[in-house]
N, C-alpha and C positions, 0 to 999 in steps of 0.2 A: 914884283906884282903881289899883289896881297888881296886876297878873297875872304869879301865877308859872310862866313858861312852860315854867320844867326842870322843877315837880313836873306842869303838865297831860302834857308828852311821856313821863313816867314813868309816869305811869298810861295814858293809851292806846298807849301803841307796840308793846304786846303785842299789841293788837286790831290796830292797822294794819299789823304785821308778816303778822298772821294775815289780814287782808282781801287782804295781794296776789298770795296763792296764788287767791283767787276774782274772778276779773276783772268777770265777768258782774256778780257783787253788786258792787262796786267801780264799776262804770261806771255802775248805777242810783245811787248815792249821790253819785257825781260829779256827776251831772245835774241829783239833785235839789238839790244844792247850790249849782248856778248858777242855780235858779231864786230862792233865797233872798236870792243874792248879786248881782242884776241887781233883785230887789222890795225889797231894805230900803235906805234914801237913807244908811243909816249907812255902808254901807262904798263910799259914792262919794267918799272921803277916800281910798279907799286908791288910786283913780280902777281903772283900767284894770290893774292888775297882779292884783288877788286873782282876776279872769276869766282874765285872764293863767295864772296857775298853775292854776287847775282844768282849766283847758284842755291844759296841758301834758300834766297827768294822763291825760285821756281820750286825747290824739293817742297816749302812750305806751302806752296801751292795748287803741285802736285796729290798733298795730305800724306809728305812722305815724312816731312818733321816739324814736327809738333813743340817742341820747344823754344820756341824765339819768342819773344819780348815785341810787342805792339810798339813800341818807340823804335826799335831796329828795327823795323818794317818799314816805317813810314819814314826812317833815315835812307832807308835803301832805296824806296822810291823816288824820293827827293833826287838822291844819287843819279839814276836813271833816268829821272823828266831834266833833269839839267842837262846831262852826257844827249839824249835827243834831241835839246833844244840847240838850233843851231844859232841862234842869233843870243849871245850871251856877253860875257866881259870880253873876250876873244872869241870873234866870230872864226867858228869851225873850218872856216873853208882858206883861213889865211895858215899856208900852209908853212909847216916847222913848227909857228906858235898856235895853231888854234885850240890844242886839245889842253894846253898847259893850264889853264883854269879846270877844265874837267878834273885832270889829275890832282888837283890842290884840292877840291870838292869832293872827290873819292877818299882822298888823305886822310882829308875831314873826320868824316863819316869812319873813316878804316881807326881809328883814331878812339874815335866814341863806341864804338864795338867791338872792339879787338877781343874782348874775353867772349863774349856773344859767338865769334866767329872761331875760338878756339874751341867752344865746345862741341858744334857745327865741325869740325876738324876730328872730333874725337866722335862725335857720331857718324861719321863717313868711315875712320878706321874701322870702326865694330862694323858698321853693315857690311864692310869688305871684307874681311874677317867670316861673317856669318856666311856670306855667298858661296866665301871658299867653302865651308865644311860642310 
């Protein structure tokens, strides 16, 4: 199976352009999408990085972290209006295969920000750090 991820970004990015003027809607979708993304064993392949990045999302939402890049936002979004859309390359609900496009789309995305999400990595050590002392 092979996911084209320039034409899904082309078709949602106008939505996710438009969802990050609405934070409140934005942080309800982020949420529900790590609930999706912590219940389906399919993207425990991507392990700990597709939490990783939803999470980035909300801290930046929060006004907890302030360094992400406008292009990994509206990647992550993308990531997330896909992961909710149920009716996709593989409809979500044909079960064993449906999340397998989600997880190729996460891939993607995990892919094109990997250094983005390592320093996201390195700002969660220091705040835990700071808490303790």
């Amino acid at each position: 199976m092979k996911v084209n991820f320039k034409k899904i970004y082309k078709h949602l990015s106008p939505k996710a352009k438009h969802l990050m003027g609405k934070k409140g809607r934005l942080l309800r979708l982020a949420n529900e999408s790590m609930k999706t993304l912590s219940r389906e064993g399919a993207f425990l392949a991507l392990g700990h990085k597709a939490i990783l990045m939803v999470n980035l999302l909300i801290d930046w939402l929060k006004g907890n972290y302030k360094g992400v890049k406008k292009k990994n936002l509206l990647l992550i979004i993308v990531g997330i209006l896909y992961l909710l859309n149920p009716i996709d390359i593989i409809p979500d609900f044909i079960l064993g295969l449906g999340y397998l496009d989600d997880v190729a789309v996460f891939f993607s995305i995990l892919h094109r920000m990997q250094d983005e999400l390592d320093q996201y990595e390195d700002w969660l050590q220091g705040a835990k750090k700071s808490e303790k002392a």
